[in-house]
PATORVO-919032 format. One line per field, with one value per residue (C-alpha): z, y, x; residue number from 1. Coordinates in pm, 1 decimal, padded with zeros to 6 digits. Layout:
<pts>
zz <- c(Z, ...)
yy <- c(Y, ...)
xx <- c(X, ...)
pos <- c(NUM, ...)
</pts>
This chain:
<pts>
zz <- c(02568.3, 02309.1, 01919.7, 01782.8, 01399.5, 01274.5, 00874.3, 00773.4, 00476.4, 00223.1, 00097.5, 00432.5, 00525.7, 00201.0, 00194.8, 00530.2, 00417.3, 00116.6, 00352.2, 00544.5, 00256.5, -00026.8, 00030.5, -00016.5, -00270.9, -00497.8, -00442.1, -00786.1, -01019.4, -01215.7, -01122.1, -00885.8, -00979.3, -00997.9, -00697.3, -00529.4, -00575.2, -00278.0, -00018.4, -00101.0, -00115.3, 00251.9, 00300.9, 00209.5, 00374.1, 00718.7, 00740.4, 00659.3, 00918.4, 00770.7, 00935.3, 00569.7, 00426.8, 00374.1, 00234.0, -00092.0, -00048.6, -00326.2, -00187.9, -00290.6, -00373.9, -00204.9, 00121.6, 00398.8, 00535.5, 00835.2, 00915.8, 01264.4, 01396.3, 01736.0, 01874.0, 01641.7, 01511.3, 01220.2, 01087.3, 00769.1, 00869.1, 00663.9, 00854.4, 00933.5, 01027.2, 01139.8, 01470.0, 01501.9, 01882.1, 01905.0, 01945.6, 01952.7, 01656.9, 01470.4, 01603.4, 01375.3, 01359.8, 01216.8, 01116.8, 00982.2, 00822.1, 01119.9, 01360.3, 01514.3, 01647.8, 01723.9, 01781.0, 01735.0, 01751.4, 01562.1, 01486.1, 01914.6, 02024.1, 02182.4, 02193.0, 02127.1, 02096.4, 02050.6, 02251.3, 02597.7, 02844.0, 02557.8, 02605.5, 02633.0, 02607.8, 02605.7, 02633.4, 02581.7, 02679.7, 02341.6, 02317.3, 02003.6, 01716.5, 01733.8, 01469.3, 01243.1, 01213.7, 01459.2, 01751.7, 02077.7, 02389.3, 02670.3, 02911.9, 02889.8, 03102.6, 03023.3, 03123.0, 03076.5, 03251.8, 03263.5, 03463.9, 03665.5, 03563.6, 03500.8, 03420.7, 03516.6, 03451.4, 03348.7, 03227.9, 02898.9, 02755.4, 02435.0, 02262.5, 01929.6, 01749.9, 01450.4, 01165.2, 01222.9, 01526.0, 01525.7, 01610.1, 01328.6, 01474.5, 01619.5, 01400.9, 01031.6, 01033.2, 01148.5, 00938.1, 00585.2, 00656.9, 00713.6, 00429.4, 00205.4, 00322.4, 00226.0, -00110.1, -00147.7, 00000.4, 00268.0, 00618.1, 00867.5, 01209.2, 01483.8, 01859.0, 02124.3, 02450.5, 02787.5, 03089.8, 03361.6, 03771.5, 03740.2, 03472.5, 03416.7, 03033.4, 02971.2, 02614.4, 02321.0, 01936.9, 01641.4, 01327.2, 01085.1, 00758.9, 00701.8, 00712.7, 01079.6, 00968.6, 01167.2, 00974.1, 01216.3, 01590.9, 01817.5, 02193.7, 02472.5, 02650.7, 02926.7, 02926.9, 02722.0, 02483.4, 02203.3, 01927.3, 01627.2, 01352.0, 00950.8, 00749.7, 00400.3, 00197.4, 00250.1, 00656.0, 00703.1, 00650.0, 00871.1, 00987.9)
yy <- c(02593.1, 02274.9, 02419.5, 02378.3, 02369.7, 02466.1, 02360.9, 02499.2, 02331.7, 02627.8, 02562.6, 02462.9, 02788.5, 02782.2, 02471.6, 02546.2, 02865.5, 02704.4, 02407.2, 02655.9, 02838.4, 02621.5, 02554.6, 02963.3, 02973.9, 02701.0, 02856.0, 02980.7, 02843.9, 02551.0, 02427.3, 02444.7, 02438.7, 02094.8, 02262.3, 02263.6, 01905.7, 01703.4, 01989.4, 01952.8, 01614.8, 01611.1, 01843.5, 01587.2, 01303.3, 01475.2, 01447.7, 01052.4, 00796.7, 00542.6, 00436.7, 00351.1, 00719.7, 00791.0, 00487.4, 00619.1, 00980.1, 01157.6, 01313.9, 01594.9, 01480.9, 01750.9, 01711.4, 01437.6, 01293.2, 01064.5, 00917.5, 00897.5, 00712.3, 00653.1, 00511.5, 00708.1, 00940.2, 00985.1, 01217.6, 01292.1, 01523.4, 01684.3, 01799.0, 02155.6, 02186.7, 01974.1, 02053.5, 01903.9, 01887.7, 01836.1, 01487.2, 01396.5, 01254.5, 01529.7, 01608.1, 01621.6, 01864.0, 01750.6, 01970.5, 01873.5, 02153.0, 02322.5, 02317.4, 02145.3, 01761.3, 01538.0, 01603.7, 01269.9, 01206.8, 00899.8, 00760.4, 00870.5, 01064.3, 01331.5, 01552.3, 01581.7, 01775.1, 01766.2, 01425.2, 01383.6, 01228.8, 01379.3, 01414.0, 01754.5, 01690.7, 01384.1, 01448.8, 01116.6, 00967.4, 00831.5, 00477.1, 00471.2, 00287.5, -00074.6, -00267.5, -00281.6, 00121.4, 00137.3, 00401.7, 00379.1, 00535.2, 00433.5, 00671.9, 00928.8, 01254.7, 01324.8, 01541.2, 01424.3, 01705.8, 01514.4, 01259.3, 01439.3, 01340.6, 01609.2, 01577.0, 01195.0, 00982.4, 00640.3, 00378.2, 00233.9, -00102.0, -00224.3, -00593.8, -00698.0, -00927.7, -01068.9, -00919.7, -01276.6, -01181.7, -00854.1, -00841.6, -00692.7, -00769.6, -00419.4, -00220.2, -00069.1, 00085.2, -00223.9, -00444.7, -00185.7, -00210.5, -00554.4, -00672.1, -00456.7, -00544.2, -00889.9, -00801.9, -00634.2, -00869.7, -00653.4, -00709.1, -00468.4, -00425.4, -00415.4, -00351.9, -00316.6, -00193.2, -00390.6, -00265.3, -00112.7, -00117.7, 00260.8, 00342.5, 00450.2, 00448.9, 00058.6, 00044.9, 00137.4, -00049.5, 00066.3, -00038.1, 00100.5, -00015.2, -00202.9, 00104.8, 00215.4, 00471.3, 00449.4, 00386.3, 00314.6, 00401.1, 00343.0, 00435.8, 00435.1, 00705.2, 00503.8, 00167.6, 00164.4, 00396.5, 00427.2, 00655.7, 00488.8, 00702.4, 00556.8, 00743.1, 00807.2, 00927.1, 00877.0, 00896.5, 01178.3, 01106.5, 01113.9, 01382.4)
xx <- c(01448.7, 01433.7, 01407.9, 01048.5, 01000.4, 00680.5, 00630.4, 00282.5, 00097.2, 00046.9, -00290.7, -00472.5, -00565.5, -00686.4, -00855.0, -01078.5, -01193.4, -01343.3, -01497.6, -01688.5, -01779.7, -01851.2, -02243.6, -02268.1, -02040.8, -02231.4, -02592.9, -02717.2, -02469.1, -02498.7, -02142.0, -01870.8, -01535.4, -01342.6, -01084.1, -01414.1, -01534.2, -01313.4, -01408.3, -01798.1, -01785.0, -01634.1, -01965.6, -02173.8, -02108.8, -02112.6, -02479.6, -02467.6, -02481.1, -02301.9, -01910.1, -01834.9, -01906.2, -01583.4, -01506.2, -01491.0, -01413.1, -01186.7, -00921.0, -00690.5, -00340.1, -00190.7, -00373.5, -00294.5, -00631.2, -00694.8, -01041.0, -01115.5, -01428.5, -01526.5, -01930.7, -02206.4, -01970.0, -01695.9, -01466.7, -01222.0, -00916.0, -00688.5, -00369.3, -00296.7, 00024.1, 00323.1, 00576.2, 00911.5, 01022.8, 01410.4, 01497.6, 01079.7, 00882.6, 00700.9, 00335.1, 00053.1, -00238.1, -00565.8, -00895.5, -01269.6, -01412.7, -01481.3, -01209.7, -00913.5, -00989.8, -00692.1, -00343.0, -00059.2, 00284.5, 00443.9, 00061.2, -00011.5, -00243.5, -00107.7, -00462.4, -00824.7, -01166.7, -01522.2, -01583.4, -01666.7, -01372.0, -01120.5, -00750.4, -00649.9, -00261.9, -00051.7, 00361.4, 00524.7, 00894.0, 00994.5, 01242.5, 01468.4, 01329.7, 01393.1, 01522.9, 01242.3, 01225.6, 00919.0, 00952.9, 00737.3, 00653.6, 00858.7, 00570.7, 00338.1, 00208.6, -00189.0, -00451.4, -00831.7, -01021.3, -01372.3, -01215.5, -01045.5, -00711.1, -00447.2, -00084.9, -00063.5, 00240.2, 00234.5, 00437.1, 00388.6, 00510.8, 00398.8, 00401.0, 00381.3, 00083.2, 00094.3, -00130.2, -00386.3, -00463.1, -00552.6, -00976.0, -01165.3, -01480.1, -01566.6, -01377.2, -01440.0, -01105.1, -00901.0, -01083.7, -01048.2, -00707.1, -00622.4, -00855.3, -00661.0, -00299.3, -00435.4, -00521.4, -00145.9, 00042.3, 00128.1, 00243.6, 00215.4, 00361.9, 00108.4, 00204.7, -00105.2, -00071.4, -00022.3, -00184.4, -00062.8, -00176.5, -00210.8, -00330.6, -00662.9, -00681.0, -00710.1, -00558.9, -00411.8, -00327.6, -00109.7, 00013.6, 00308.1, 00436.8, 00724.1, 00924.1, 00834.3, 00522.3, 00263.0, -00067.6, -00342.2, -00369.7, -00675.3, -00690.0, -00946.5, -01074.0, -01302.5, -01326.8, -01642.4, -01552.4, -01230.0, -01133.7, -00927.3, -00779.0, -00648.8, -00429.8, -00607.9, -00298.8, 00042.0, 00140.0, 00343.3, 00745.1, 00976.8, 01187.5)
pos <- c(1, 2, 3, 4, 5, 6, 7, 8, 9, 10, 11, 12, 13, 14, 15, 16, 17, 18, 19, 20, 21, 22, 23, 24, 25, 26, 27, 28, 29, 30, 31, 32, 33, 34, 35, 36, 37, 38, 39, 40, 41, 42, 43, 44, 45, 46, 47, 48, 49, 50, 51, 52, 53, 54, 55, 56, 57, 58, 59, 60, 61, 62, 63, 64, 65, 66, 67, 68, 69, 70, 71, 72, 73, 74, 75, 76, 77, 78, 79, 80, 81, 82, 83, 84, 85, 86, 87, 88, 89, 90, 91, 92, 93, 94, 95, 96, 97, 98, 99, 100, 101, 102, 103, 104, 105, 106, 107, 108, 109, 110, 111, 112, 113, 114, 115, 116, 117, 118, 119, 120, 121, 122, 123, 124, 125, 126, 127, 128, 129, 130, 131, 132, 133, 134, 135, 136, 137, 138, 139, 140, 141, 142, 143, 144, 145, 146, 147, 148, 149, 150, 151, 152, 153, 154, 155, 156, 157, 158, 159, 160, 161, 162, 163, 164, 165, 166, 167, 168, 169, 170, 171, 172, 173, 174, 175, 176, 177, 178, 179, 180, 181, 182, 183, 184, 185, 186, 187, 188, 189, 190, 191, 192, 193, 194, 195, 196, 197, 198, 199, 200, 201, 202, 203, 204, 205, 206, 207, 208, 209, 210, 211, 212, 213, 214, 215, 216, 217, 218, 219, 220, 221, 222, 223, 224, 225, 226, 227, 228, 229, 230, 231, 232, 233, 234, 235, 236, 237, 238, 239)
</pts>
């Protein structure tokens, strides 16, 4: 049986109790306290249609966040907890306020909830890293239970595309981040998906720093409809 280890964030227990119970908590008092302010703030900008809500959300330094977005809908995550499989890149557990949505590995998705035609659970075949520190998917098994797809095994094969020519045009995520590796001077390394004969999700894009960590993934469920996920705060390091 491989060796799982399980590093739970201290405070996120913590930190979702006070999500859901914040709006009582403030009711009748002229001021919440400043550990308060980030989780209210998250509160408030659910009900707000805008993609760019988050835009300029304050975050807690001792949280990891990733924004998610996918057609009339948007979400900021903080992670829950973090499981190293042996020999595996570690998997990633993200929560809103109210429950658990997505589940990656390495910047992949490896799960998700609350959409329709989610992913349910996504075990991948990992290459080494290649020489620039990046580590992909070699294949995948996947379940998608509203199409009628479970435990599925596919073939995946990835190229890389320079920063230039990455299309912004449909994306507020994609084009945040590019706009804003412009303004540092930053390059980073972008590798989209190519398709395969049998496989019925049509694609998939990622980016990671110079360093190998991812930093942006996006990946479609249908072939009208994709999710795409930023990291906020610092991705989380490598084990």
């Amino acid at each position: 049986m491989p060796v799982v280890i399980v590093f739970l964030y201290s405070s996120i227990v913590l930190k979702i109790i006070r999500l859901l119970l914040l709006p009582l908590a403030c009711v009748g008092l002229s001021a919440c306290t400043t550990n308060f302010k980030a989780a209210y703030d998250m509160i408030q900008a659910v009900g707000s249609p805008s993609p760019d809500r988050f835009e300029q959300f304050e975050m807690d330094p001792n949280l990891q966040y990733l924004e998610a977005h996918t057609v009339g809908a948007q979400a900021m995550m903080v992670l829950g907890y973090v499981v190293t499989p042996q020999q595996q890149p570690s998997v990633q557990t993200w929560y809103d306020s109210q429950r658990e949505l997505l589940r990656t590995q390495n910047g992949f998705m490896v799960g998700l909830t609350g959409v329709k035609n989610y992913i349910s659970n996504t075990q991948y075949t990992w290459a080494e890293p290649n020489q620039q520190g990046v580590q992909l998917p070699t294949g995948k098994t996947y379940s998608q239970p509203d199409q009628q797809i479970f435990n599925k095994t596919v073939a995946l094969q990835f190229a890389p595309i320079p920063q230039a020519q990455v299309n912004t045009k449909n994306s507020v995520l994609r084009k945040r981040l590019v706009e804003a590796t412009k303004n540092e001077k930053q390059t980073l390394l972008w590798f989209q998906e190519i398709p395969q004969a049998d496989s019925d999700i049509p694609y998939s894009l990622h980016a990671f720093t110079s360093t190998g960590s991812p930093v942006y993934g996006s990946q479609c469920l249908t072939s009208a409809t994709c999710i795409e996920w930023l990291y906020r705060s610092n991705p989380v390091p490598k084990p």
